[in-house]
N, C-alpha and C positions, 0 to 999 in steps of 0.2 A: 628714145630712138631718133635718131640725125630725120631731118624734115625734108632732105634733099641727102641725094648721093652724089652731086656734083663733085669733084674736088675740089680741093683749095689750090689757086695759081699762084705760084712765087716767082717773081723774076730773080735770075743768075746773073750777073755780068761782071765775070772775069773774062781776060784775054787769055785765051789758048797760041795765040802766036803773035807773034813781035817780039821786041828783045823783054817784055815784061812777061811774057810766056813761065818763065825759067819757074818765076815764085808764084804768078797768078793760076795757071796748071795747079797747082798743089790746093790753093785755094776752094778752086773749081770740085774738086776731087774731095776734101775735107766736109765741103757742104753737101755731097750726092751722098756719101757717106751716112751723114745723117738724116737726110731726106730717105733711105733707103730702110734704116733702121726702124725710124717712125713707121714707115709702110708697112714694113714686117710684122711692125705690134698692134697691127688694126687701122693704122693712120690717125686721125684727130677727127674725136667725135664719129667716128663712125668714117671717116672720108679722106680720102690717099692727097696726102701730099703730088703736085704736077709741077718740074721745074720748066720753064721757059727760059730758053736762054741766047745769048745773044753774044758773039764773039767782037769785042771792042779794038781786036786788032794792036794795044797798047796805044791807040790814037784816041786822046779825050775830046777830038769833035765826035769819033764814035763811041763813044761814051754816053756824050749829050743827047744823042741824037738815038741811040737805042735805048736810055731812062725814057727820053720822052715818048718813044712806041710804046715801051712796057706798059705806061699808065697809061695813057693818051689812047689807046687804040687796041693794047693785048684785055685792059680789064684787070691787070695786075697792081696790087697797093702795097706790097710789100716788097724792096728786093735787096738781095745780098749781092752787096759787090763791093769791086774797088780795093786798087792797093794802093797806087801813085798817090800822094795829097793832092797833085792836079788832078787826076780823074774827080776823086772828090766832091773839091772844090768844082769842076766842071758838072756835076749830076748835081748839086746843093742847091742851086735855085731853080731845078726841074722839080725834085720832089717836093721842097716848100712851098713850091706855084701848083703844083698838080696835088698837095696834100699826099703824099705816098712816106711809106718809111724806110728808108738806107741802113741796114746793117751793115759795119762796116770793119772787120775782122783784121785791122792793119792798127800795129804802133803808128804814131804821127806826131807830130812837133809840139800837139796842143794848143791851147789858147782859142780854141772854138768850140761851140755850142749852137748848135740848132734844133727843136723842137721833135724836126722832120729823121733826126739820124739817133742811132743805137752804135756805142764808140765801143768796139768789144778787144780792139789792139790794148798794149799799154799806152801809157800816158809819158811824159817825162818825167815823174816825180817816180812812175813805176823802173823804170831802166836809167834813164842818166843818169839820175845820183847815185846809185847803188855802183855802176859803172866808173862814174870819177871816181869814189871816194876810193873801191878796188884798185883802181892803174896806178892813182898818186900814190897810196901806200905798200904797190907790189912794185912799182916798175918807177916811178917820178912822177916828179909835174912839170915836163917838156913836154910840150904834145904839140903833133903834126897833124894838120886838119886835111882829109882828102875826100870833096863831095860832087855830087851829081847835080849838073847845075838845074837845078830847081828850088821849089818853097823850101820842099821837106827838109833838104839838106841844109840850105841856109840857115833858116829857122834852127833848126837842131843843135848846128854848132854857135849861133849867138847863146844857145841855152848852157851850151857845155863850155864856153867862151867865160861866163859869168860863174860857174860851178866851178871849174880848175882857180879862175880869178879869187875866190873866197877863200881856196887852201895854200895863198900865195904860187899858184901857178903860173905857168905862162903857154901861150901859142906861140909856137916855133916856125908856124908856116901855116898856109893855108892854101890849097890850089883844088881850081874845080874843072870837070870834063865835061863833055855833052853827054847826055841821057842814051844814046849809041855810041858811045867813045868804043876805038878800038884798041887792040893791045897796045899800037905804038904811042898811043895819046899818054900814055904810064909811065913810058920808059925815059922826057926828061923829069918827071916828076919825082919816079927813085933815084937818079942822078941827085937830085938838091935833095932828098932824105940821108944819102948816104953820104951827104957833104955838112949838111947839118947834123946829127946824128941826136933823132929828137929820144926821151925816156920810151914814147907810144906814139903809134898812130891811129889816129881816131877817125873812122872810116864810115860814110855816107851814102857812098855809092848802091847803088842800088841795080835791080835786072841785071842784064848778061855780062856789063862793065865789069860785076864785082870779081867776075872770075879772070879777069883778065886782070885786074889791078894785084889779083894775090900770085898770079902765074909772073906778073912782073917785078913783085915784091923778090918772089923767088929764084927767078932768073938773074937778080940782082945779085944774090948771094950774100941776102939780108937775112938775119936771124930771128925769129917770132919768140926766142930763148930772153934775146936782150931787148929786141924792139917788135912785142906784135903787134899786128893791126887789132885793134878794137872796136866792135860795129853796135850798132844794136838790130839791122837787118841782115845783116851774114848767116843763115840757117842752114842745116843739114844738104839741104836743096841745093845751095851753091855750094859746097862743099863737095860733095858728091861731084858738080859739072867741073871746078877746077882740079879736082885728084885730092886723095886723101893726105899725099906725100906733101900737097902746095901747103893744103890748111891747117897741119898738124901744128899744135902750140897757139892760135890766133884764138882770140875771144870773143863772146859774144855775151851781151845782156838780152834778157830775155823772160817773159812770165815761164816758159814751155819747152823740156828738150825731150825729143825722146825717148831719152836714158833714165828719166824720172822713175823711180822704182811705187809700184803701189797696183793692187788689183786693176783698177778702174783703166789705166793707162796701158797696162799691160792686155788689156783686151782689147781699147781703141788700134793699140798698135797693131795687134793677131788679124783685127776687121780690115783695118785699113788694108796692111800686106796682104791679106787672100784676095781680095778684089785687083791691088793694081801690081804683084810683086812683089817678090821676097825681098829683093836690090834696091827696092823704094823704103824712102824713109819720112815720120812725120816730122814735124816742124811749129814754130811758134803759131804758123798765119795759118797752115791747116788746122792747128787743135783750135783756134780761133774761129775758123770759119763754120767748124764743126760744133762747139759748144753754143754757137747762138742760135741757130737753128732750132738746140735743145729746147733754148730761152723763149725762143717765139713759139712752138709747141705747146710749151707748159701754157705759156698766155694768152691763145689762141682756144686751147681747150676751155679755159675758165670765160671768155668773150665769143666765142660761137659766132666772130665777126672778123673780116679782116681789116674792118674800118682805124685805121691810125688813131682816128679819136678814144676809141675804143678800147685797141690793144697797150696802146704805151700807157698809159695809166696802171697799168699789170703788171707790165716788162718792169716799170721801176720799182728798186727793191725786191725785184726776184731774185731766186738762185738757184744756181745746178752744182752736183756736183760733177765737176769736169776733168778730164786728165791730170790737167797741174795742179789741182785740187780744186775743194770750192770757191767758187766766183758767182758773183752777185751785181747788182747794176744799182751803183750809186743815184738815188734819186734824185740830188741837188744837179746832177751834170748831166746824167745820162751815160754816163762812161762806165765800165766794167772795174769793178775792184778785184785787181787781178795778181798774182804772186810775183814776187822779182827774185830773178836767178843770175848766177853771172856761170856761165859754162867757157870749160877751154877744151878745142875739138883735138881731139889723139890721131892717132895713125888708124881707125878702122873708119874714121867719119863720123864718130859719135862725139858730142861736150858731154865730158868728165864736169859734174858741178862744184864748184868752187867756194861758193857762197849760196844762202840761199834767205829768202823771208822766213818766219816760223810762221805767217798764215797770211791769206790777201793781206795787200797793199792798198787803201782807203785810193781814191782816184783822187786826184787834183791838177787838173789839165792847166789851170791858171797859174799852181805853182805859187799859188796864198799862203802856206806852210813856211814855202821856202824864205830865210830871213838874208840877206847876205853880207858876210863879214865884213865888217870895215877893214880898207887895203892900211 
């Protein structure tokens, strides 16, 4: 019998509004989700999951500044947040100063490791190679870079910079926009795409920009037949907000689509849609935000603690089985070993999957595997 019927406090902090609204909404949604299920089956130990949350507005000073209330002041050690790599990086030396744990349900660039965070996104070794190796042997190896000026996007294309480089590729361009670019910030960009005329475009952007880059793609009267954009954060979510007609034929790398056939995901999808919508669709960063939850659940149950010291020793080397199938938490990193897909979205809003892993993907955020060819 639980000693106490208190609950367990978890901090939330995605943003519900700002232009990172579009994906962290879904986020948001993917973790009440499974806070809601737990509830339903008793809670943990005897005692309801309590979300706390806190709208960051897409501004990583409020970011910083409602981590540090979580811990500092609500009594919360655990929270689930964050998509931007800056938010991230902006909450990463709150919770390693306040000892707290960051689950963090977003792909990212890699090359980081902290004690304090749980990496439940892919990795790069999970999506961009699987991703180049796809584009150069369907489409070329011309590739047109277009990112969101920050880490994530930089980062990501030095990584895919050095990946197309190994298959004798090349970059044809590269151009970046502000993190609220608006439609017109696009249109001299597809000008020099459809003057150059790269194999693919290999696309970064991220939040509400991305719907605007593909509505400009389109308006171009550029083909996704000969030249699609290629992301690996392009999800159902921006799909959906540019029109199904924009995104149809465009690619995405990804552990997670929807359309994944199998019991397990088949009922995540039935849950999700009666709570928020028949018209709503899931995505990589909701079954993401959703499965770690699981993760911390199962670990939580076996440590009757919510103490960091306590739980992460657990978390590593667990596993759930999750929508995209099972996923586990690599011990040496902290990162989720998670499946790699490469989907192309059709005319209903859904990726058709193209390719796929035949079981998780070992994590390697460092990219120690990767060897690269001599030019």
């Amino acid at each position: 019998m639980p000693t106490t019927s208190e609950p367990w406090k978890v901090g939330v902090l995605f943003s519900r509004s700002g232009f990172l609204a579009l994906i962290e909404e879904t986020q948001y949604r993917g973790t009440m989700v499974a806070i809601d299920e737990i509830n339903q089956a008793g809670g943990v130990n005897g005692r309801e999951i309590v979300a706390c949350h806190y709208d960051p507005a897409s501004d990583n000073q409020l970011f910083r500044a409602h981590s540090r209330r979580l811990l500092a002041e609500d009594g919360v050690r655990t929270i689930f947040g964050c998509y931007a790599s800056s938010s991230r990086k902006a909450v990463l030396p709150i919770v390693e100063r306040l000892n707290g744990l960051l689950w963090y349900p977003t792909l990212y660039e890699g090359f980081e490791y902290s004690p304090n965070i749980i990496y439940t996104g892919a990795a790069p070794n999970q999506n961009s190679v699987a991703l180049c190796e796809y584009l150069a042997e369907t489409y070329g190896n011309r590739f047109y870079f277009i990112g969101s000026d920050y880490i994530y996007p930089r980062e990501s294309n030095r990584i895919m910079r050095d990946l197309i480089g190994s298959r004798g590729g090349e970059v044809v361009g590269e151009m970046y926009v502000s993190l609220k670019a608006r439609r017109e910030e696009f249109l001299p960009i597809m000008r020099d795409v459809r003057r150059i005329q790269p194999d693919v475009i290999f696309s970064t952007v991220v939040g509400e920009p991305t719907v605007y880059l593909y509505q400009a793609f389109h308006d171009f009267g550029l083909s996704s037949k000969t030249t699609p954009i290629a992301s690996l954060t392009t999800t159902e979510a921006e799909i959906k907000a540019m029109g199904f007609d924009v995104g149809e034929g465009h690619i995405t790398a990804a552990p997670y689509f929807e359309g994944i056939e199998g019991e397990r995901n088949e009922a995540f999808v039935r849950r999700y849609k009666q709570r928020y919508g028949e018209d709503e669709h899931t995505n990589m960063c909701v079954e993401a935000a959703y499965f770690q939850v699981h993760l911390f659940k199962s670990a939580l149950e076996l440590a009757d603690s919510m103490d960091p010291d306590m739980l992460r020793p657990i978390v590593l080397g667990s596993s759930f089985d999750a929508p995209q199938g099972e996923v586990s938490i690599n011990p040496a990193c902290s990162h989720a070993n998670v499946w790699s897909r490469i989907g192309k979205a059709d005319r209903l809003g859904r990726f058709r999957i193209m390719a796929q892993s035949k079981a998780q993907v070992v994590a390697d955020p460092f990219l120690t595997g990767f060897v690269q060819k001599p030019a």
